[in-house]
C-alpha positions as CSV (number, residue, x, y, z in Angstrom):
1,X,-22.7,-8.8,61.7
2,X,-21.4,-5.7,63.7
3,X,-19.0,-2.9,62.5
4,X,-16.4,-2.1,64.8
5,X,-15.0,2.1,65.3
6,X,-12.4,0.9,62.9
7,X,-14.5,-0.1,59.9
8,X,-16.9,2.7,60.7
9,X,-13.7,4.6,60.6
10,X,-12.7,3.5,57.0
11,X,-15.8,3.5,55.4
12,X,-16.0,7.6,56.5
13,X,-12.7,7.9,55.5
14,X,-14.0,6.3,51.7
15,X,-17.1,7.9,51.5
16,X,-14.8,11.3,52.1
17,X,-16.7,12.0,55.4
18,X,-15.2,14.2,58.0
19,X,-16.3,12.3,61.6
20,X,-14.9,13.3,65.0
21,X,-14.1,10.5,67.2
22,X,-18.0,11.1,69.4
23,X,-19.9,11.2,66.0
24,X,-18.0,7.3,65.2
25,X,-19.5,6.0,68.3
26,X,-22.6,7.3,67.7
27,X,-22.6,6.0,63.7
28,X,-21.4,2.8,64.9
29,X,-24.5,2.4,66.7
30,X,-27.0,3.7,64.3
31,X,-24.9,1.6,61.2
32,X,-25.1,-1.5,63.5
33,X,-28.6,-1.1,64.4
34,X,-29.8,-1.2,60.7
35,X,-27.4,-4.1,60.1
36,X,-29.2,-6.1,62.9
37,X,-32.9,-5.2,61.0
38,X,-31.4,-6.4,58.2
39,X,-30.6,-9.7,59.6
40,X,-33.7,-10.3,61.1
41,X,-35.8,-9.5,58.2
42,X,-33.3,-12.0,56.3
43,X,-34.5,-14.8,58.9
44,X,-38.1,-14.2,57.5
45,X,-39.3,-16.7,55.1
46,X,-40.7,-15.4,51.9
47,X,-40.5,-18.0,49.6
48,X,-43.8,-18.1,49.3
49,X,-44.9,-14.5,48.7
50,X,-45.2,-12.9,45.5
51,X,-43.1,-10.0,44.8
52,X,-45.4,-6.3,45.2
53,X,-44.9,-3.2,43.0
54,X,-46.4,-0.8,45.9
55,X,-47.7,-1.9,49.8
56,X,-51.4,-1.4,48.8
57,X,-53.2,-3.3,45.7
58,X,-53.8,-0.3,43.6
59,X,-54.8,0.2,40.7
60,X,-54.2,3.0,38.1
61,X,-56.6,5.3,36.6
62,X,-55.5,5.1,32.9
63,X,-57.2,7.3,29.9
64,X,-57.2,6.9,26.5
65,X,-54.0,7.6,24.4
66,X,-55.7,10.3,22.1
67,X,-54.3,13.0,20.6
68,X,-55.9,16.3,21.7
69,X,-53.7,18.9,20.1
70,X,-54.2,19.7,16.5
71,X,-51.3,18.7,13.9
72,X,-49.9,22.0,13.0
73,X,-46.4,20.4,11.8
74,X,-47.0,22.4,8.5
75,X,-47.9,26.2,10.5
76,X,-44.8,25.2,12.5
77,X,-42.4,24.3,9.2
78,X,-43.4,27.4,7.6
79,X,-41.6,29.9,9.9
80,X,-38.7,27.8,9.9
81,X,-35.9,29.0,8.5
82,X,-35.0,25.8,6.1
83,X,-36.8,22.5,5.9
84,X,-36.8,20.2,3.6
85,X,-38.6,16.9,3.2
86,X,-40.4,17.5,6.4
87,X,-37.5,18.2,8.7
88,X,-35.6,21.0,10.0
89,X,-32.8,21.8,8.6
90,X,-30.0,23.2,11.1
91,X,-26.2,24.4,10.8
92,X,-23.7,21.9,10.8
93,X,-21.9,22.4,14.5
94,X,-19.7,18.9,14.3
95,X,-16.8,18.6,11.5
């Protein structure tokens, strides 16, 4: 599949773009080049390779899910202005 100036023409004109009539030669060629990769790695047959998450088999370096911080919901509820039940009480902003 190739684009012709006049497709490369209209999809500038719908993506809003702003392309003098040198700059559609030159994005014809560049549009029509990645269109022919695209093609050929079509052609390829993977039906036989499992789908990859990244190019290299790596693995992640996972710690433990601990908490580290001390709980001080009750030193942050007391300077609050109203709380009751354990939560924060705020204005009412929606009618």
């Amino acid at each position: 599949m190739s684009l012709s100036i006049e497709d490369v023409a209209r999809i500038a004109r719908l993506s809003r773009i702003a392309v003098t009539g040198d700059e559609l030669a030159a994005t014809q060629g560049q549009l029509n080049q990645i269109l022919t990769l695209i093609e050929e790695m079509r052609a390829v047959d993977t039906s036989g390779i499992e789908p990859m998450a990244h190019a290299q088999d790596v693995m992640l370096r996972l710690r433990d899910d601990v908490a580290c911080e001390p709980n001080r919901r009750e030193n942050w509820q007391a300077v609050a202005p109203a709380v009751e039940a354990g939560l924060y009480l705020v204005p009412q902003v929606i009618e």
